[in-house]
C-alpha positions as CSV (number, residue, x, y, z in Angstrom):
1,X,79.7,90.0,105.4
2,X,80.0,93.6,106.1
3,X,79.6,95.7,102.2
4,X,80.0,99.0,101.5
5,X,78.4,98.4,97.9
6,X,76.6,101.6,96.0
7,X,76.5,101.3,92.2
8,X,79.7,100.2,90.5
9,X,81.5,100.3,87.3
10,X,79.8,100.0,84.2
11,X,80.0,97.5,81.3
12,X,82.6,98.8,79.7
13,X,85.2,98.1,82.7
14,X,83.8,94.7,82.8
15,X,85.1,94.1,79.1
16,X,88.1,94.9,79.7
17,X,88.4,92.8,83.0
18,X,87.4,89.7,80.8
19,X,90.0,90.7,78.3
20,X,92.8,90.2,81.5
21,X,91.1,87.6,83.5
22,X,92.6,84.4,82.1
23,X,96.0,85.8,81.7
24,X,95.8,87.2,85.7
25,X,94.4,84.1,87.0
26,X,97.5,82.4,85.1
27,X,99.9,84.9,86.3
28,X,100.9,85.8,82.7
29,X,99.8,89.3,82.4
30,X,102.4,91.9,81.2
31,X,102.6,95.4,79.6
32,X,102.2,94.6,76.5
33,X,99.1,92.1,76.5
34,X,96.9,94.4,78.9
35,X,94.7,97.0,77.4
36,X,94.5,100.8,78.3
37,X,93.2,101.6,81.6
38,X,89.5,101.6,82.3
39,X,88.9,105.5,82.9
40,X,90.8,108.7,82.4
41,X,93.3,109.3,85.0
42,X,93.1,111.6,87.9
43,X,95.8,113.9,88.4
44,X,97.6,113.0,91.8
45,X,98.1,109.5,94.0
46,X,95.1,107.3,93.8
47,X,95.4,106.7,97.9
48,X,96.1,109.5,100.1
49,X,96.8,109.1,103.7
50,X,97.5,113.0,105.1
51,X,98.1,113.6,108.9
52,X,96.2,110.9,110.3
53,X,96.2,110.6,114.0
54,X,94.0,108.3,116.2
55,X,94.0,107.7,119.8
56,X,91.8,105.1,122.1
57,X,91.4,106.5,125.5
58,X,95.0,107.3,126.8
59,X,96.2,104.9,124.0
60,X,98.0,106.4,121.0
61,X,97.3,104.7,118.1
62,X,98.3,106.7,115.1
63,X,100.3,109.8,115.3
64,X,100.6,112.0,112.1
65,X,100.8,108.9,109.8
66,X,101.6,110.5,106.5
67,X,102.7,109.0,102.8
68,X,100.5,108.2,99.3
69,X,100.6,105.1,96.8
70,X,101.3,106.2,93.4
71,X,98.9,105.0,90.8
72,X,100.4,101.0,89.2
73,X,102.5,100.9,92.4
74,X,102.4,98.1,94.9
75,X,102.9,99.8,98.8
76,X,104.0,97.6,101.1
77,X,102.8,98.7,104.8
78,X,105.3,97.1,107.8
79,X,104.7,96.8,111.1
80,X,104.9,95.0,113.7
81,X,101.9,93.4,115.8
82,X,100.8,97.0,118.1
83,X,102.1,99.4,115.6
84,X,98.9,100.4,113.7
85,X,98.4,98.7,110.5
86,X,94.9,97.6,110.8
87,X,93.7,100.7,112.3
88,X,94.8,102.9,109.5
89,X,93.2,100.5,107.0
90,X,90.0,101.0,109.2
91,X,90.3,104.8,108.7
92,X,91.4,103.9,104.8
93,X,87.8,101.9,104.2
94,X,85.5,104.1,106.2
95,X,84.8,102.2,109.3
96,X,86.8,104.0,112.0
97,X,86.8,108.1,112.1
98,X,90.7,109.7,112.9
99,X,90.8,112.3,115.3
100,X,92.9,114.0,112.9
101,X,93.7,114.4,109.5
102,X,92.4,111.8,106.3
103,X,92.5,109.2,103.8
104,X,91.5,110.3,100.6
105,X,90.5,107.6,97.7
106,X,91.0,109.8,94.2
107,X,91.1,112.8,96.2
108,X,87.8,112.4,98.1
109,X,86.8,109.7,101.6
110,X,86.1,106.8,100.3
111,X,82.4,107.2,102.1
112,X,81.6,110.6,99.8
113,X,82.1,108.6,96.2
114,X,78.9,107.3,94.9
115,X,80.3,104.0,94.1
116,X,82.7,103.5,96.2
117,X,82.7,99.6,95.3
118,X,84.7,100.9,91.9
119,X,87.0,103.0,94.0
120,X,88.6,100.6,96.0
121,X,88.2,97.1,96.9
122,X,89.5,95.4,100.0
123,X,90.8,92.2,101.5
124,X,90.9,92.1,105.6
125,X,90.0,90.5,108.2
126,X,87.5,92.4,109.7
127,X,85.1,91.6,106.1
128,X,84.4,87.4,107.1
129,X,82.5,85.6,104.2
130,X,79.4,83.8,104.7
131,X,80.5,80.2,105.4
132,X,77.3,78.9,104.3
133,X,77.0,80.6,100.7
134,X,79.3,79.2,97.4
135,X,81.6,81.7,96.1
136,X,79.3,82.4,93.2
137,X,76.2,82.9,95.4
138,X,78.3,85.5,97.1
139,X,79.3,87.1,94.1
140,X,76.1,87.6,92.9
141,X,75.1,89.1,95.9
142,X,77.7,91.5,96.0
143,X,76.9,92.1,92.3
144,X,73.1,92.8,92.7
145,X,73.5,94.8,96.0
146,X,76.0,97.1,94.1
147,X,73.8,97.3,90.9
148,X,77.0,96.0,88.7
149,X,76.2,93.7,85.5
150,X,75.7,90.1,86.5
151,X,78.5,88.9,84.4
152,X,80.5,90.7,86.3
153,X,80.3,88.0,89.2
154,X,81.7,85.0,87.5
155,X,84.8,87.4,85.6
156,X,85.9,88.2,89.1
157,X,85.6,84.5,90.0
158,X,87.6,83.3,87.3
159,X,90.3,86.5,87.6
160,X,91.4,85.3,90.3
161,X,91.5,81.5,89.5
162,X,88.4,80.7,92.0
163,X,85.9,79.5,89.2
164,X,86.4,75.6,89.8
165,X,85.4,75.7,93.1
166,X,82.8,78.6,93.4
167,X,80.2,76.5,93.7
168,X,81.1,74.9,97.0
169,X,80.1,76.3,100.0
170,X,83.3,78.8,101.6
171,X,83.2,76.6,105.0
172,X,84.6,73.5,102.6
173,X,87.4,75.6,101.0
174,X,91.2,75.7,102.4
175,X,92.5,79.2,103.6
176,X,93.8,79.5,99.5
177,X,90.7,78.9,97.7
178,X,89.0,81.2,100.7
179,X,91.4,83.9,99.8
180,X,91.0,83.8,95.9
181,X,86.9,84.1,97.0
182,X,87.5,87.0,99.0
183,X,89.7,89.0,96.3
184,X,87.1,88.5,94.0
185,X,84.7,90.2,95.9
186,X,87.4,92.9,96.2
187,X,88.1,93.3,92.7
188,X,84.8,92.7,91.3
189,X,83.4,96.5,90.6
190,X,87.0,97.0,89.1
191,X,88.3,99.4,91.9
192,X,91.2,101.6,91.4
193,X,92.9,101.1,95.0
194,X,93.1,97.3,96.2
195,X,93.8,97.3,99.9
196,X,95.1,93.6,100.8
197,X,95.4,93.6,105.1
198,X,98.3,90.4,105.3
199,X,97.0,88.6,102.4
200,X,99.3,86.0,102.6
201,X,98.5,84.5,105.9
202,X,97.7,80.7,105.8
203,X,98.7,80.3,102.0
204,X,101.1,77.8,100.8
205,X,104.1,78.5,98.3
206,X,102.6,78.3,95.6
207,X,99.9,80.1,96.8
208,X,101.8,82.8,97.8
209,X,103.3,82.7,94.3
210,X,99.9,83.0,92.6
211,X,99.5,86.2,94.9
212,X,102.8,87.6,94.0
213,X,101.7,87.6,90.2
214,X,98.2,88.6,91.0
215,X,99.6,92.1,92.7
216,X,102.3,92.7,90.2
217,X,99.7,92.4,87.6
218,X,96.8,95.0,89.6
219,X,100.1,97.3,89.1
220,X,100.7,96.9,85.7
221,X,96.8,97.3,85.0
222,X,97.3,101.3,86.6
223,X,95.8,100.4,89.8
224,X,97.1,101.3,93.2
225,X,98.0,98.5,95.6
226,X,98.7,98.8,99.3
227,X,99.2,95.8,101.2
228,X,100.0,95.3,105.0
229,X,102.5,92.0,106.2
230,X,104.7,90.8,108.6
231,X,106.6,88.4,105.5
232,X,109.0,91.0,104.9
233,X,111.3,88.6,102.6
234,X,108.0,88.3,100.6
235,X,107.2,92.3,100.7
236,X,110.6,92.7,99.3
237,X,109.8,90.7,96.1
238,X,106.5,92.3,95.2
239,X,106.2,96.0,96.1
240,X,107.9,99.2,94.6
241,X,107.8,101.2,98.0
242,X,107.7,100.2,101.8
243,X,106.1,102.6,104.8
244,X,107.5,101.4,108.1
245,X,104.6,102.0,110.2
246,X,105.2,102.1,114.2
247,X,102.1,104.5,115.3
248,X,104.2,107.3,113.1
249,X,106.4,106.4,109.8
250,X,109.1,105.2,110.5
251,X,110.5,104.8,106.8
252,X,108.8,106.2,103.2
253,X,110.7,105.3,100.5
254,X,111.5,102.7,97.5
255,X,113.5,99.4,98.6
256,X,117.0,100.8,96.8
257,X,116.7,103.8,99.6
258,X,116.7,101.5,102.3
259,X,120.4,100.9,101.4
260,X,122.4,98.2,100.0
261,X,124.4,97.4,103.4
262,X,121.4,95.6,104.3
263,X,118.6,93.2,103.8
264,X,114.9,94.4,103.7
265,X,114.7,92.4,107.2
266,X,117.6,93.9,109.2
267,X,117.1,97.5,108.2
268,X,113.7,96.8,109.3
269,X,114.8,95.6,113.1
270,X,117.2,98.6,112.9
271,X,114.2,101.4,112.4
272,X,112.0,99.8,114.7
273,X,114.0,98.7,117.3
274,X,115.1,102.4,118.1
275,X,111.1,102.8,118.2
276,X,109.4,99.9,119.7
277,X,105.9,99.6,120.0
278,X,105.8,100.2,123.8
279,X,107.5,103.1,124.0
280,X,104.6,105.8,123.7
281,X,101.4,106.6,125.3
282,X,100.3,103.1,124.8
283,X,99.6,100.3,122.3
284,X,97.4,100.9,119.4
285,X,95.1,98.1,118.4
């Protein structure tokens, strides 16, 4: 598994996430039972994307890709398969360079904070999990490499509902129980962006329900949530702001300004149909 893991957050973050976790893993949290945020807030949008343009080769990939998540906002990212999503979450988490322009975590790359592990936390593809470790083996990995309490391991586990089955090895989980794992290790240094790259792939209903919550509730906690899928219906009932992404935005704006005339789905054909994928310099990756 591929970490970016420096020191994280400190103890009293970890209280506070064991004050939520059994509510969040429940789906119950709400305004009123969550306490304060964990540190003093930073003027200006937790996640910045400003400009960014990539290109492979001939091959445009990004062209002057431009918008911000508000802080306690969900930020659902569209697009279709071509169109650029998982190369701007690349730039987001530090493992591709733009050609142009940036992505700033709390004003800063996410590579220049010293614990980046407590600025943002990430589930994608492109981060596998050991098939031959338990959940709470990897945890405590994570946990030591990134100098974070050890009790910090098992609060993430049980956040996210994975405690009954984080001592099995990941190989025997189903894609569900994987995906519970896998936030864990996202949310475990208490980050203040969550970056979720089509988190609902392979989950059942009630899965997908859980996840619903689980996002909803990142929001109301004053983090920033940006999450990439192809389930628009499902985009529609859990984020506060779409970016239609199509190498260049297509769309930046709350789900009301899309218009009431039509659904989420058909005003998406209608922006990206005038722009498909193949019709610049190339598809990006």
């Amino acid at each position: 598994m591929a970490l970016r893991c420096t020191n994280g957050a400190g103890s009293g973050s970890l209280v506070v996430s064991q004050r939520v976790v059994s509510q969040r893993a429940r789906g119950e949290t709400n305004a009123d039972a969550l306490p304060s945020f964990r540190r003093p807030p930073v003027s200006g949008p937790s996640l910045e994307v400003n400009g960014v343009s990539k290109a492979f080769g001939p091959n445009v990939a990004l062209d002057d890709v431009t918008f911000a998540v508000p802080r306690g906002s969900v930020v659902g990212l569209l697009g279709s398969n071509g169109a650029g999503k998982s190369t701007l979450i690349r730039i987001i988490l530090g493992h591709l360079r733009p050609d142009g322009g940036s992505a700033l975590v709390d004003g800063r790359p996410l590579g220049d904070h010293p614990r980046p592990l407590s600025r943002l936390g990430a589930v994608t593809e492109s981060i596998g999990l050991d098939p031959s470790l338990s959940g709470r083996d990897l945890l405590r990995i994570v946990c030591a490499r990134a100098q974070l309490p050890a009790a910090a391991g098992p609060a993430a586990l049980e956040s996210t509902g994975a405690t009954p089955f984080a001592n099995k090895a990941i190989r025997r989980l189903s894609t569900g129980m994987r995906q519970r794992v896998a936030l864990a290790v996202a949310l475990v240094g208490e980050p203040d962006v969550v970056v979720l790259d089509e988190p609902v792939n392979g989950l059942d209903p009630e899965g997908i329900a859980w996840l619903r919550s689980m996002v909803r509730g990142l929001a109301t906690e004053g983090r920033s949530v940006l999450m990439s899928s192809h389930l628009l219906a499902e985009v529609a009932q859990t984020v506060d702001r779409v970016v239609v992404l199509n190498r260049r935005v297509l769309f930046d704006g709350s789900l009301a300004e899309l218009g009431d005339d039509q659904s989420l789905e058909d005003r998406y054909f209608s922006l990206v149909s005038n722009c498909p994928v193949g019709s610049a310099a190339g598809a990006s990756r």
